[in-house]
C-alpha positions as CSV (number, residue, x, y, z in Angstrom):
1,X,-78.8,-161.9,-42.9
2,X,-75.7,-162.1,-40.7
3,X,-71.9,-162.6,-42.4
4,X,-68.4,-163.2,-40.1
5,X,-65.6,-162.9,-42.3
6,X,-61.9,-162.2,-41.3
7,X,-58.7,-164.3,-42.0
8,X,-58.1,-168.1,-41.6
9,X,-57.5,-168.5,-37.7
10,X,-58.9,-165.2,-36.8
11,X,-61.6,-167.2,-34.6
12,X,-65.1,-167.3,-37.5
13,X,-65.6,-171.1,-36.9
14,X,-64.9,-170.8,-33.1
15,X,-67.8,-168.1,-32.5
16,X,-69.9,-170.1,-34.4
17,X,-69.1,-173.0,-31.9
18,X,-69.5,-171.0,-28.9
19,X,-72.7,-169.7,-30.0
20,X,-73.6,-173.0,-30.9
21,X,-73.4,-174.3,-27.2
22,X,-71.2,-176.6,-29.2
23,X,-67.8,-175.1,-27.0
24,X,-67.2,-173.2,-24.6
25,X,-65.3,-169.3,-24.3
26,X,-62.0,-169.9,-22.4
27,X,-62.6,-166.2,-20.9
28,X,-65.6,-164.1,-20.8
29,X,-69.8,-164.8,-20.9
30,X,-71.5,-165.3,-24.5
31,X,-75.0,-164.0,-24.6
32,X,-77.7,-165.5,-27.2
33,X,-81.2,-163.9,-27.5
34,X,-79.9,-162.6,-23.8
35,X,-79.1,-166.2,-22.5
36,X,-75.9,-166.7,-21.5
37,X,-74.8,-169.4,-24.0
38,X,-72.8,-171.4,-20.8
39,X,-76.0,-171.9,-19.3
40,X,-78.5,-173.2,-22.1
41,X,-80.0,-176.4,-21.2
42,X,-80.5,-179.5,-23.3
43,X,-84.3,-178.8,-23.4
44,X,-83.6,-175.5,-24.7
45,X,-83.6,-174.4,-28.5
46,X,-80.0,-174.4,-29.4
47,X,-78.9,-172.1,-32.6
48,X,-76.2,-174.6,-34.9
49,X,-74.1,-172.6,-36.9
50,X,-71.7,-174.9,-38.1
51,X,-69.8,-174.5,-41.7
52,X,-70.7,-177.6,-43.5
53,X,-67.5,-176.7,-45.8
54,X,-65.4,-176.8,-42.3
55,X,-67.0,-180.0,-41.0
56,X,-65.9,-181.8,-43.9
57,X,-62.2,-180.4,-43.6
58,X,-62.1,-181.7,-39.9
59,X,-63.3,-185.2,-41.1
60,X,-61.0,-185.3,-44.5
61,X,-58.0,-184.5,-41.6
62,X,-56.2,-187.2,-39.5
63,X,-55.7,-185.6,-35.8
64,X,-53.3,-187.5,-34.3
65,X,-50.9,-186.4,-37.4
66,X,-49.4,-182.6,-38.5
67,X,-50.5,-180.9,-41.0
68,X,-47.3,-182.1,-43.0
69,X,-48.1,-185.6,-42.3
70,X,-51.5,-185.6,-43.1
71,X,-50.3,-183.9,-46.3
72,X,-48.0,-186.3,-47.0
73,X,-50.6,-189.3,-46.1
74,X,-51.1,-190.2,-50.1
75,X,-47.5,-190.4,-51.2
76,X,-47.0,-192.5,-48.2
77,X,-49.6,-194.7,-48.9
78,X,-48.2,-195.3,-52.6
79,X,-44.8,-195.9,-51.3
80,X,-42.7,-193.1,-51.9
81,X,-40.0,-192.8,-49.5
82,X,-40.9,-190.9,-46.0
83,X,-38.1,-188.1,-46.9
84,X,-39.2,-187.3,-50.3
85,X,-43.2,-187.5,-49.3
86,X,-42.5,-185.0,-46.4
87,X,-40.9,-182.3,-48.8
88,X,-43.0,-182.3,-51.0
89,X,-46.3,-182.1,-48.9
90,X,-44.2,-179.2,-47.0
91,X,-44.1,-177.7,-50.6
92,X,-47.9,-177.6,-50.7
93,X,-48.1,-176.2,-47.5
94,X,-46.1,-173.9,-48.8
95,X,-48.5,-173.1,-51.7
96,X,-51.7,-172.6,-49.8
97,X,-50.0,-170.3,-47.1
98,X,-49.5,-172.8,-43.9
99,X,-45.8,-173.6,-44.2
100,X,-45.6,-171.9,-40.9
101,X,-48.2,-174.2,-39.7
102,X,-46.8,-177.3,-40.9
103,X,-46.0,-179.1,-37.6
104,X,-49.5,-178.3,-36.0
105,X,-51.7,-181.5,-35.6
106,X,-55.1,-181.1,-37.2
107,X,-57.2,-179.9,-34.0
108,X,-54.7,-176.8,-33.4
109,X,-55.8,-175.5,-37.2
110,X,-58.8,-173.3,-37.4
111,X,-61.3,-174.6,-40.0
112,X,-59.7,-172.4,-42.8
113,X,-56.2,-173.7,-42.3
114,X,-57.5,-177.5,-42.3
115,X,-59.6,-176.7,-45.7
116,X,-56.0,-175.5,-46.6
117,X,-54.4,-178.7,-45.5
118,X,-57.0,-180.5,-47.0
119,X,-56.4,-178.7,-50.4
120,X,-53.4,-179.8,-50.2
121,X,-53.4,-183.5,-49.9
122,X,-55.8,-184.0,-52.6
123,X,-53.2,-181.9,-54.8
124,X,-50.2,-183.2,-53.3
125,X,-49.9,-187.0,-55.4
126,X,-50.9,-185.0,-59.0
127,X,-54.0,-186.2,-61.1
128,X,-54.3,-189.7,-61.6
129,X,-54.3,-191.1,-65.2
C-alpha cells in the first residue's frame, strides 16, 4: 500500500494523472513498471489512479466561471443581487482557505482547492427549511 499526501495544490492529483497516462509532465520522463508513461500504448495495461472524491469536485464545478462565481452560483440562481452574492461566496472562500484563490477558474485549482470551492457553494445559501 502506497499513500501521497502533501497540501492542497502541492501536485497529489496531478501525479496520479500522469501516472495514469491520463496527462502528460510539462518537463521531465515518468517511468511506470520501467515504461516511460509518454509512451504507453492503447493496447497496453494502463494503471488509473484517479480520486473518486476529486472527480466529483471537478464535475460539481463550472469551468468557465471563478471560484467566486461558481460559489456564488446558488445565491444567483435564487435572486439575490450579483454584489451581495459575490461577498458573501468570497466570505466562504475565505472560510475554507482559498480567498487567495478566488478569481481562478475551476481548471487552474488542484483537486483539493475545488473540493474546497465545492464545500463552499453547498454551504454558501445556508440550510434549507
Amino acid at each position: 500500500m502506497l499513500a501521497i499526501v502533501g497540501e492542497s495544490g502541492a501536485g497529489k492529483s496531478s501525479l496520479l494523472h500522469i501516472l495514469g497516462a491520463l496527462d502528460r509532465a510539462s518537463a521531465g520522463d515518468v517511468y511506470c513498471a520501467q515504461i516511460p508513461v509518454a509512451k504507453l500504448q492503447t493496447t497496453q495495461p494502463r494503471i488509473f489512479a484517479i480520486e473518486p472524491s476529486a472527480l466529483s469536485a471537478v464535475s460539481l464545478l463550472l469551468p468557465e466561471f471563478t471560484a467566486q462565481e461558481n460559489v456564488a452560483m446558488p445565491l444567483l440562481m435564487q435572486g439575490t443581487a450579483y454584489r451581495q452574492a459575490m461577498e458573501k461566496a468570497g466570505g466562504w472562500l475565505r472560510e475554507v482557505g482559498l480567498e487567495s484563490r478566488s478569481h481562478h477558474r475551476a481548471g487552474e485549482l488542484s483537486g483539493g482547492e475545488q473540493q474546497r470551492v465545492a464545500l463552499a457553494r453547498a454551504l454558501v445559501a445556508g440550510p434549507q427549511s
